[in-house]
VMD Tcl script that builds the backbone (N, CA, C; Angstrom):
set m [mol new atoms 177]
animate dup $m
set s [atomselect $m all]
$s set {name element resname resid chain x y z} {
  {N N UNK 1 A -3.064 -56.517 29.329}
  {CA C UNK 1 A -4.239 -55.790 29.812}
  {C C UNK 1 A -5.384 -56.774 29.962}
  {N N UNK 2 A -5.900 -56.736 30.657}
  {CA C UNK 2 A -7.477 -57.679 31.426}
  {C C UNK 2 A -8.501 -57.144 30.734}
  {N N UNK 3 A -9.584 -57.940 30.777}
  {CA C UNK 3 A -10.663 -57.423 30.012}
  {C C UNK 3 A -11.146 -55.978 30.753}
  {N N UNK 4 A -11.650 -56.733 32.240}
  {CA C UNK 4 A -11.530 -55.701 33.020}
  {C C UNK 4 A -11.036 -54.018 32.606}
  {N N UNK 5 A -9.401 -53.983 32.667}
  {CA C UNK 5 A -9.011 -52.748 32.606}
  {C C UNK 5 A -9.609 -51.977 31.268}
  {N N UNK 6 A -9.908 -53.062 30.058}
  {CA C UNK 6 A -10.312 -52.740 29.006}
  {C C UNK 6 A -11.748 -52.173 29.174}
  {N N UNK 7 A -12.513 -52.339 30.195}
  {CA C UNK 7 A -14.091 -52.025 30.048}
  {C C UNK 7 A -13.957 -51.261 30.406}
  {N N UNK 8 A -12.882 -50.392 31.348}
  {CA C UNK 8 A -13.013 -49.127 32.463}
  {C C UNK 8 A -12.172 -48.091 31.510}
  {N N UNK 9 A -11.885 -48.312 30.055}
  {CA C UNK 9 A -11.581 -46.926 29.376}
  {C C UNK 9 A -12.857 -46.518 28.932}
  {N N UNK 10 A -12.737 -45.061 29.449}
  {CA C UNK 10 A -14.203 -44.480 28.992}
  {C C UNK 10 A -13.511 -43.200 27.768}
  {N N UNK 11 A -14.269 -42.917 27.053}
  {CA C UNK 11 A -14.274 -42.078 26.267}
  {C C UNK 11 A -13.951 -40.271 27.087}
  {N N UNK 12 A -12.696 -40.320 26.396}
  {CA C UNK 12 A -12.218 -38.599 27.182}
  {C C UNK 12 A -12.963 -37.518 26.860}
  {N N UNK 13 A -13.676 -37.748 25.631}
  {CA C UNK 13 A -14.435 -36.292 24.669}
  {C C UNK 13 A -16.096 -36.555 25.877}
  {N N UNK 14 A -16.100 -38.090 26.565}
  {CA C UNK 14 A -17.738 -37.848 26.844}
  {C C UNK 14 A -17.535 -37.521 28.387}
  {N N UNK 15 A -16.269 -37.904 28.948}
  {CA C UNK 15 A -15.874 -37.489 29.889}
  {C C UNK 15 A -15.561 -36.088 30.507}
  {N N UNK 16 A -15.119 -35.131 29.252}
  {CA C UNK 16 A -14.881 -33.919 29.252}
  {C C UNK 16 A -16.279 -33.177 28.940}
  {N N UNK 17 A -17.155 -33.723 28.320}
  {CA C UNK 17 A -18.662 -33.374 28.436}
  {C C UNK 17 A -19.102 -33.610 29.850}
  {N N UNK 18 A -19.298 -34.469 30.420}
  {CA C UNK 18 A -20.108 -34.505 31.499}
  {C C UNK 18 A -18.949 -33.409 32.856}
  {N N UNK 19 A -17.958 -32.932 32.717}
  {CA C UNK 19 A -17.287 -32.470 33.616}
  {C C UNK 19 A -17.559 -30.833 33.435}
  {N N UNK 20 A -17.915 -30.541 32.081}
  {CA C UNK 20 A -18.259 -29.383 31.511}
  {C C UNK 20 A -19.456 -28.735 31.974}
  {N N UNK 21 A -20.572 -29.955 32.763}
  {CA C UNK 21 A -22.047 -29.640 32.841}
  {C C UNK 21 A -22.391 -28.376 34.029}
  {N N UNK 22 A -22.744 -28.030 34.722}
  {CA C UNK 22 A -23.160 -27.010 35.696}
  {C C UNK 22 A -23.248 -28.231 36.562}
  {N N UNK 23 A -22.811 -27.865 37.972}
  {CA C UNK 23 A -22.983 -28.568 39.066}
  {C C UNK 23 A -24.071 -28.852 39.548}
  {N N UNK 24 A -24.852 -28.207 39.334}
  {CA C UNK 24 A -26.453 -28.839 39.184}
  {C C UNK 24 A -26.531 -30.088 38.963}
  {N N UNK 25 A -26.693 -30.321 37.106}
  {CA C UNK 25 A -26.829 -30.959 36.709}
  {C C UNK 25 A -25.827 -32.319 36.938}
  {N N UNK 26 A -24.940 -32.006 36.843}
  {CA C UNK 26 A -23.926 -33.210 37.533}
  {C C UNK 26 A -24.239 -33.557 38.662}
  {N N UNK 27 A -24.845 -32.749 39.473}
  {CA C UNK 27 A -25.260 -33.217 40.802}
  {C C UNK 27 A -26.484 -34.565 40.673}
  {N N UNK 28 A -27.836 -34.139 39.258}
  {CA C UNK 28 A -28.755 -34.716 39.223}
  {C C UNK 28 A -28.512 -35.911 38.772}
  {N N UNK 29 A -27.534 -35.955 38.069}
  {CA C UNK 29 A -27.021 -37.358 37.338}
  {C C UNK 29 A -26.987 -38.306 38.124}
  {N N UNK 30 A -27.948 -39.743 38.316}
  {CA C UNK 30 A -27.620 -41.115 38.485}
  {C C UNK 30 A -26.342 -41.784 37.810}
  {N N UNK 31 A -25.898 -42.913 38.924}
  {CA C UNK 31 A -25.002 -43.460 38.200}
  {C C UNK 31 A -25.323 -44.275 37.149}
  {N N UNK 32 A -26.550 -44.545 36.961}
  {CA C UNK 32 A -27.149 -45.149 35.893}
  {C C UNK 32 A -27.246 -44.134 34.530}
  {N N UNK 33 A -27.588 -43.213 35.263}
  {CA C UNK 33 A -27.490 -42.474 33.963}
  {C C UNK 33 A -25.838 -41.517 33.066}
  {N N UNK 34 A -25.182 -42.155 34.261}
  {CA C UNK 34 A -23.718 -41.699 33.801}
  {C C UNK 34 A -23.217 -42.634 33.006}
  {N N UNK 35 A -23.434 -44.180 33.790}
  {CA C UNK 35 A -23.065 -45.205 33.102}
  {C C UNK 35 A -23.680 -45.398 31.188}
  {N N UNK 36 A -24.992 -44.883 31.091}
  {CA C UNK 36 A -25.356 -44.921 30.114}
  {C C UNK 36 A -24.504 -44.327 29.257}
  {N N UNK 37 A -24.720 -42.689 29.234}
  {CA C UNK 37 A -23.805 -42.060 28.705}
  {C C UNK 37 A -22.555 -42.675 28.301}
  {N N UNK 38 A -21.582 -43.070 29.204}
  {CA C UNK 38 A -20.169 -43.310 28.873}
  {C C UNK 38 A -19.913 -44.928 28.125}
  {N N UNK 39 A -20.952 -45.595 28.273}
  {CA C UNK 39 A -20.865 -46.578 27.374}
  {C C UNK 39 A -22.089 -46.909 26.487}
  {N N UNK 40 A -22.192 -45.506 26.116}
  {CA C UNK 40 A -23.201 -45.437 24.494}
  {C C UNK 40 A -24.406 -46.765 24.621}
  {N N UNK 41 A -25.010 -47.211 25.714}
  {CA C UNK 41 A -26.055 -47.851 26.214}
  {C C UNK 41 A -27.478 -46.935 25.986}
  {N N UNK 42 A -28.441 -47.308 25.797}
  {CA C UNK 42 A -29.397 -46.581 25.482}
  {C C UNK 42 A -29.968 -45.344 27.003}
  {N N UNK 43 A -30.103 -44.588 26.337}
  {CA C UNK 43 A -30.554 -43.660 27.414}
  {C C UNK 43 A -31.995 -43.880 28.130}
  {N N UNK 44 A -31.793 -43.315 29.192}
  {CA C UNK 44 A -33.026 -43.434 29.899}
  {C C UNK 44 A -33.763 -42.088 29.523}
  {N N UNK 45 A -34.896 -42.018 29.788}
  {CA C UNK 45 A -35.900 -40.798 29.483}
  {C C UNK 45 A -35.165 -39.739 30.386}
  {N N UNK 46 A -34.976 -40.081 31.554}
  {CA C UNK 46 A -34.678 -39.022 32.722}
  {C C UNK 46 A -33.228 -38.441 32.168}
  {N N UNK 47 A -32.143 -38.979 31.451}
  {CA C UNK 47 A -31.009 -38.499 30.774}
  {C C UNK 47 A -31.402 -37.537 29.838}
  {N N UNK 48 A -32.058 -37.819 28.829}
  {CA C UNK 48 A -32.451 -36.936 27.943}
  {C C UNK 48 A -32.760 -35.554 27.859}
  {N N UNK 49 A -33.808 -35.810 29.606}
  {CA C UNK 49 A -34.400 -34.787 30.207}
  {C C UNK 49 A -33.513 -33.786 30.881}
  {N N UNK 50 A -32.580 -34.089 30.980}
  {CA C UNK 50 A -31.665 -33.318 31.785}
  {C C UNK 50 A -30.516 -32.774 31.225}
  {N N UNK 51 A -30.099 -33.499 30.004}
  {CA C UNK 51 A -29.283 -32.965 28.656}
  {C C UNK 51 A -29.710 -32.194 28.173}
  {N N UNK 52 A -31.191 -32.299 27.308}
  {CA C UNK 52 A -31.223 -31.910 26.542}
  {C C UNK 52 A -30.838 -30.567 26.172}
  {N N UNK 53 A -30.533 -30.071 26.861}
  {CA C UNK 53 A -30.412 -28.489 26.270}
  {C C UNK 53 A -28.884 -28.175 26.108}
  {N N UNK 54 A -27.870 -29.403 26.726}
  {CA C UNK 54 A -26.410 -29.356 26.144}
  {C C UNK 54 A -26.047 -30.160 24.944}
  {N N UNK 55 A -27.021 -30.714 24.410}
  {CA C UNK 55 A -26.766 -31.486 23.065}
  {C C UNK 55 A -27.541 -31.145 21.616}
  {N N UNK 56 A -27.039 -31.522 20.914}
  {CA C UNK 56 A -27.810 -31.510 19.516}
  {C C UNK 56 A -28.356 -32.297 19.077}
  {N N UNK 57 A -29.000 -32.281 18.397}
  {CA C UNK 57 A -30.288 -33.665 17.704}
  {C C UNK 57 A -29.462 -33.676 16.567}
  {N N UNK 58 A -29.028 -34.760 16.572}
  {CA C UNK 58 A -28.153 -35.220 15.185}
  {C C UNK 58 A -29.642 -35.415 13.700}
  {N N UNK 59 A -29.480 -34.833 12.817}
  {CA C UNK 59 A -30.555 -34.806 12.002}
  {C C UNK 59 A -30.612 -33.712 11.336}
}
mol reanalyze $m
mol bondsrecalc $m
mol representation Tube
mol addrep $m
């Protein structure tokens, strides 16, 4: 396996989240802000903004 193929496994549980969202919202999603998501990179404000109401505040 290549490093490559190794960077392009994404997580199935965050994958099955973002497929779960209302087409809306999947619609609003940047690929920047997908990319964030799926490799646990810090979020942008505009992600947050558009989640927030499918996630929990860990705390």
């Amino acid at each position: 396996m290549t490093d490559n193929t190794a960077a392009k496994k994404k997580n199935p549980e965050k994958i099955a989240f973002l497929r779960s969202l209302p087409q809306g919202i999947k619609e609003s999603l940047t690929k920047e802000e997908v990319n964030a998501f799926l490799d646990d990179a810090p979020w942008p404000e505009s992600l947050y903004e558009k989640l927030q109401d499918f996630i929990e505040e860990a705390g």
